[in-house]
Every structure is written in C-alpha cells, then in structure tokens.
C-alpha positions in Angstrom: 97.0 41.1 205.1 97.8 44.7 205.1 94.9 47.2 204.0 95.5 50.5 202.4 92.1 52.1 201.3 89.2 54.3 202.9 85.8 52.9 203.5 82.7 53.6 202.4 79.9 53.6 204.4 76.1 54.1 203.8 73.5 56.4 205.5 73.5 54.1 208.5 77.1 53.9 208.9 77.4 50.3 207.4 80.3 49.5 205.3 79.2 49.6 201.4 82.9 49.0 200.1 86.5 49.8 200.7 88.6 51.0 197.7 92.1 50.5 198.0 94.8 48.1 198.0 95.1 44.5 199.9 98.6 43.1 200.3 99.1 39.7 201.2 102.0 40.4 203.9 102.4 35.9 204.9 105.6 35.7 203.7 107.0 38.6 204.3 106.1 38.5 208.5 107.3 34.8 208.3 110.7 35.0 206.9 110.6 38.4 209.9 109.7 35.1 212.2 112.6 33.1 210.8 115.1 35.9 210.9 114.3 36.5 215.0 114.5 32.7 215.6 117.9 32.6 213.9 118.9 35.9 215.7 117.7 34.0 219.2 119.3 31.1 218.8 122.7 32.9 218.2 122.4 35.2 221.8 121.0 31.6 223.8 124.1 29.3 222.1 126.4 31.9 222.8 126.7 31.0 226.6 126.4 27.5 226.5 129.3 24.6 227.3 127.5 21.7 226.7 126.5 20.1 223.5 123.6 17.9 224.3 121.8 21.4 225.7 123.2 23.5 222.2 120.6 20.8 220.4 118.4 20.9 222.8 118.2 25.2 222.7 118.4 24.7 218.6 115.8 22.4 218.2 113.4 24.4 220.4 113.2 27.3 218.7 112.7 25.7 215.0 110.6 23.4 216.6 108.2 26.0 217.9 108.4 28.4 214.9 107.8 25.6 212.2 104.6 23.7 214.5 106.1 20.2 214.3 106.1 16.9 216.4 109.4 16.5 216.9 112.7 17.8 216.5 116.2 16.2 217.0 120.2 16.7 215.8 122.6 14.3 216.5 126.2 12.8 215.2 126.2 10.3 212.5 128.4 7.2 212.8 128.6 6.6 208.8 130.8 2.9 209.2 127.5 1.7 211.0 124.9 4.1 209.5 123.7 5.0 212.5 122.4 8.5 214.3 122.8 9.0 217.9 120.2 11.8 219.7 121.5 12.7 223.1 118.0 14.8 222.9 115.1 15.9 221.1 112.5 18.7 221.3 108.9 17.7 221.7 105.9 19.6 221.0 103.8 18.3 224.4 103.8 15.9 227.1 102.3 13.0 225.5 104.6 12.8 222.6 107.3 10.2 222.3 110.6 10.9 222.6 113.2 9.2 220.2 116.7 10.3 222.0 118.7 7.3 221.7 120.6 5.4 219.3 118.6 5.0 215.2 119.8 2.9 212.6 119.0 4.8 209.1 117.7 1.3 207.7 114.8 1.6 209.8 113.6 4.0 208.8 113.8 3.5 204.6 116.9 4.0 202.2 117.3 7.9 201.9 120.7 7.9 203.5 122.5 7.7 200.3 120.7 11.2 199.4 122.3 12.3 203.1 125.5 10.9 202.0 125.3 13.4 199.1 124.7 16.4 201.4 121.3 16.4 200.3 118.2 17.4 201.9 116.0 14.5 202.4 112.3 16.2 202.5 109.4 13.9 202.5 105.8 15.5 202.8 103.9 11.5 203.1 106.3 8.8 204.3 103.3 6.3 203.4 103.7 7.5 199.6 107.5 8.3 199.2 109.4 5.4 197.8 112.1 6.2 200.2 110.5 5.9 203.2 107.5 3.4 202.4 110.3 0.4 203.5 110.1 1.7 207.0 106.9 3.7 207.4 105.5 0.7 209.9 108.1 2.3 212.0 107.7 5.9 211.9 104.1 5.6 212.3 105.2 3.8 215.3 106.4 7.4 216.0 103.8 9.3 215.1 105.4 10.5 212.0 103.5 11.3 209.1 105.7 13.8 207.4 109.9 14.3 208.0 112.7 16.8 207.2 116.6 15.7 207.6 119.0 18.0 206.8 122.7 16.7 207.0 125.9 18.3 207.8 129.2 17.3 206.2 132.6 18.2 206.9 135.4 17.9 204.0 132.4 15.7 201.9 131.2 13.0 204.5 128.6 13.2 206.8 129.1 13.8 210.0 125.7 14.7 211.8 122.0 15.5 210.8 118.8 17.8 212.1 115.4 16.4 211.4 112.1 17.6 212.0 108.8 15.0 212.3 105.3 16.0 211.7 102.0 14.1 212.9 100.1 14.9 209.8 101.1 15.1 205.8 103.2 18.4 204.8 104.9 19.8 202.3 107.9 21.7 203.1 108.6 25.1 201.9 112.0 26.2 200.4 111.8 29.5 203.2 111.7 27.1 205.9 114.1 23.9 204.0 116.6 27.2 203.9 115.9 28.1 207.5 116.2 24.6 209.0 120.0 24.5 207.3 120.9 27.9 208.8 119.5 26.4 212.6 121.6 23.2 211.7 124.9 25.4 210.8 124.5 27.2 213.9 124.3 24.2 216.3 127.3 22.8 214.4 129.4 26.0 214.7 128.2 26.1 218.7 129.3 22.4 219.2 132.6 22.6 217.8 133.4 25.4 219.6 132.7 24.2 222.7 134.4 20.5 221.5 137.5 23.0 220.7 137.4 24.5 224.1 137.5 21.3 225.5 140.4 20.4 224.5 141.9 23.4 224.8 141.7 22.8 228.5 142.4 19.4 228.4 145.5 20.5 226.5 146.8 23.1 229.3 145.7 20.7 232.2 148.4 18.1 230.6 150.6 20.8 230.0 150.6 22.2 233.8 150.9 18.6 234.9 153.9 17.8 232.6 155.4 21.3 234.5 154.3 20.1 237.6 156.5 16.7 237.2 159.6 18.5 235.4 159.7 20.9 238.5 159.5 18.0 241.1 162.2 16.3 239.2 164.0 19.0 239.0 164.1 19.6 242.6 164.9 16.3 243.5 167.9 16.0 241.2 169.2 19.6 242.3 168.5 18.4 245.8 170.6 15.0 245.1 173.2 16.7 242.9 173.9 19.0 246.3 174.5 16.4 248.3 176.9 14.1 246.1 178.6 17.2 245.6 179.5 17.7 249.5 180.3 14.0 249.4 182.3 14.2 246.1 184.0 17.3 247.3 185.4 15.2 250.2 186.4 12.2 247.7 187.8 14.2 244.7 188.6 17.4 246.6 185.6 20.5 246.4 187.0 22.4 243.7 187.7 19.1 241.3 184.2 18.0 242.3 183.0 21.5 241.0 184.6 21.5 238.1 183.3 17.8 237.4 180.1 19.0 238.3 180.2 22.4 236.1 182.1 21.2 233.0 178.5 18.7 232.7 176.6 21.5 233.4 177.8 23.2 230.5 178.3 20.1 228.2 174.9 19.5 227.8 173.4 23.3 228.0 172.0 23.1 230.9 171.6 25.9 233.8 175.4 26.4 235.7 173.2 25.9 238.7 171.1 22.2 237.2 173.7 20.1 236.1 173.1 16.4 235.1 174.5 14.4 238.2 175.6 11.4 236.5 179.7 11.5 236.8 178.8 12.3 240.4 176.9 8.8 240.6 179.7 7.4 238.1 181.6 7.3 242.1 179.0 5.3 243.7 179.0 2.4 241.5 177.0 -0.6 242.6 178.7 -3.9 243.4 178.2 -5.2 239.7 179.1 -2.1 238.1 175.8 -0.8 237.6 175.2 3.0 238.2 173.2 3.3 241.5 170.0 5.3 241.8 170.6 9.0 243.6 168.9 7.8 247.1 171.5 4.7 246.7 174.6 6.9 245.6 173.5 9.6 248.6 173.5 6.4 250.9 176.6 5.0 249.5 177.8 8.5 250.1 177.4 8.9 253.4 178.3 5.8 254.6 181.8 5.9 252.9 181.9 9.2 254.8 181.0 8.2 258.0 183.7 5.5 257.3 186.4 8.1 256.4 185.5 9.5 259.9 185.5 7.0 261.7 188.9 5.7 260.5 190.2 9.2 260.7 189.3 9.4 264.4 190.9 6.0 264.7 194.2 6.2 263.3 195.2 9.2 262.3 198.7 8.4 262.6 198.8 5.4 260.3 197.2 6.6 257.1 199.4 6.6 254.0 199.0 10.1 252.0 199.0 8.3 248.8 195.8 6.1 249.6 193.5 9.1 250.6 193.3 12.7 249.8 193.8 15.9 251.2 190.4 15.2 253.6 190.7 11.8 254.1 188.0 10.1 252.6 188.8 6.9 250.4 188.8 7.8 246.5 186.3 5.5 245.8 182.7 4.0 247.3 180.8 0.5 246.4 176.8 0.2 247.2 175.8 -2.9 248.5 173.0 -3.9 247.6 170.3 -4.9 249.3 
C-alpha cells in the first residue's frame, strides 16, 4: 500500500487520524516482479549450451516468483501423447521430483485443449472434469492445483511448461501471461542452441569431407606422377604429357590434377580390367625394370620397330595376385 496524507496526532502524540490517500500498489509491484524475472531469465539463458539446464534456469525463476510445488518443461511426442522432463524445479528437499517420461492420459483428458494451443489452467484437479479421471495420480504428486501452457510450432504441439501447486489456486491472467512469455523464452533459448548444434555438426562433416578430398587428392597426384615417369618411357614423355594434359583439360580440372585413368588404361590387368593405381605403379615398374634389364642384355638385338625411342615395351599386363 502506498500512503499519501499527514497524521494527526493528539495532545500525547498518539495518532487520532491520517487524512489522505491509500493506494493499493499489489499489482503494480507484482507485474515490477514479473518484468525483473523475465529480464533475468533473458541475461542467465543467454550463456547457456545445454537445453536440459535452459529448463532448469527457466523453471527456477517462475518457480520462485509464482510460490509453487513444482515446475517442469519438456518436449511432447504427440504420436504417443507423451511428455518427456529431462528436469524440473522443486520448491524444497522433500518434494518429489517428476523428471522422466508422463503419458498425458494419466493424468485426465485436457490434452486435446493443449492440442489447440490452449492454456490448460485448473485451480482444483479434485473438481475439474478434466482432471478428476487422473486426480488419484496427481495427488500421488502432491498436486492440488496445475498450469500447462503449450508451445506449438506451424499448429502442432511440440513441448509444454507446467506449474503444480500443493494446495487449491486460482490462476491470475498477470501470471497465465507471464508463464507464456517464460515458456517462449526457454523455447527461443533451446532452439538456438539445437541450431548451433548443428551448425557444428555441419562444419565438422564439412572439414572431414575436405580432409578426405585433399588425401585423395594427394594420393592420385602422387600416382599420376609416377605413371607419368613410367608412361613417359612407354609412350615417349612428351606424348605421355600430352595424354596426360589433354584429360586434364577435358574434364576442367587443374593442368597440374589430371584424372589418371588413360595412364592406367596401359596397365591393364590380365582380364582386361583397369588395375587399381598401387597395381598400375607395380605393373609399371616391373615392365621397367624389365626394359632394363633386357636393355642391358641385348642391346644389339632389339628391333626398333618393337620398342621405342627408350626402350621400354609399348605395353604392360598386371598379374594378378
């Protein structure tokens, strides 16, 4: 109450009457209440990554302000009409805590008026028709009075906020209208955090992808380099570079990261099959060490139409293994 007014007194000092103006200041210094709770919740979500602890920091504060039993948010599964707390404020150490998996039906047959986006306040759950199907079990709770306020995203519900009280209450508008705005804002904080998640996720897959592109990248420049020596000695180095550049170029890649397939096309397996590049290397250097050897061998009795300029036969088989 706020006084305006001068007092009276008698001879003795004592207070004969006080003429002025009484204001009944309740509502006023509770919605002030409501408006700091709102304004803390904001600056203690701001920092947080997790959203069990988002709840948790939401549910506190309304908890605390509004003198309840219990307070809770969790996601809704709506195919099995079920509510899943990961945790729940409680307003001392000897009250029950209901994290944990909830079917609705348990509890009575308001989740149609959730369904509808509709705040589901009950002030007696002994006397409500909605809630007098499962009031065995919410006294089981110590629940006398409850406040569920759902969330939906594009028409269908996808979590809910509720508040339990021990004794019978009737819920004000101010604080129906406050408990939404606390339920927006631990929404709004969980998706973004669910959205930075992802993010990360997204760039982690991202670096690996580059990660696994630049290994095989490396390994086919490294395999291309070494064909090409061998190439060079079966085709002749600048028809081998050619070979190898006109790819390059066919298919847009860098002049320096050409696709080595022709080059396999010389190593052909036994069947035909195009080898792999550690079995076209192989075949490689073995019909190279060949060429050498022979070379070393008899150099007088090759014929100039069978080999080339450097002496290595025009074509090599891989045997397999």
């Amino acid at each position: 109450v706020d006084a305006t007014g001068q007092c009276s007194r008698d001879a003795r000092g004592q207070p004969l009457r006080f003429p002025g103006l009484l204001i009944d200041i309740d509502e006023r210094k509770n919605a002030e209440l409501r408006q700091t709770a709102l304004v803390e919740i904001g600056d203690r979500l701001r920092d947080l990554h997790d959203t069990a602890d988002i709840a948790a920091v939401g549910m506190e504060v309304a908890g605390r302000l509004l003198e309840v039993l219990r307070a809770g948010y969790g996601p809704v599964d709506l195919r099995q009409e079920r509510v899943v707390v990961e945790r729940d404020w409680l307003s001392g150490p000897d009250v029950l805590s209901v994290a944990g998996q909830h079917d609705f039906a348990d509890y009575g047959v308001y989740i149609e008026n959730l369904k509808r986006g509709e705040t589901v306040a009950i002030a007696d759950i002994e006397q409500d028709p909605r809630t007098r199907p499962g009031a065995d079990n919410l006294l089981a709770i110590g629940v006398r009075a409850l406040l569920n306020v759902p969330l939906l995203e594009k028409g269908r519900m996808v979590a809910v906020l509720y508040l339990h009280d021990s004794r019978v209450r009737e819920w004000s508008a101010d604080e129906i209208e406050f408990v939404r705005n606390v339920a927006d804002r631990i929404w709004a904080a969980s998706e973004r955090v669910k959205a930075m998640a992802q993010l990360r996720q997204a760039n982690e897959t991202l670096e690996q992808r580059v990660e696994q592109r630049t290994r095989e990248r490396d390994r086919v420049w490294s395999v291309s380099q070494e064909l090409l020596v061998v190439a060079g000695r079966v085709l002749g180095q600048e028809a081998a570079l050619q070979l190898f550049r006109r790819e390059a170029a066919g298919q847009g890649r860098p002049g320096d990261l050409p696709d080595p397939t022709p080059l396999l096309n010389l190593f052909l397996n036994e069947d035909g099959s195009q080898p792999t590049f550690e079995q076209a290397v192989e075949a490689a250097r073995q019909a190279q060490a060949e060429a050498d050897a022979q070379a070393e061998a008899a150099p007088k009795a090759r014929s100039p139409r069978a080999v080339n300029r450097t002496g290595a036969p025009r074509t090599a088989r891989v045997t397999s293994k």
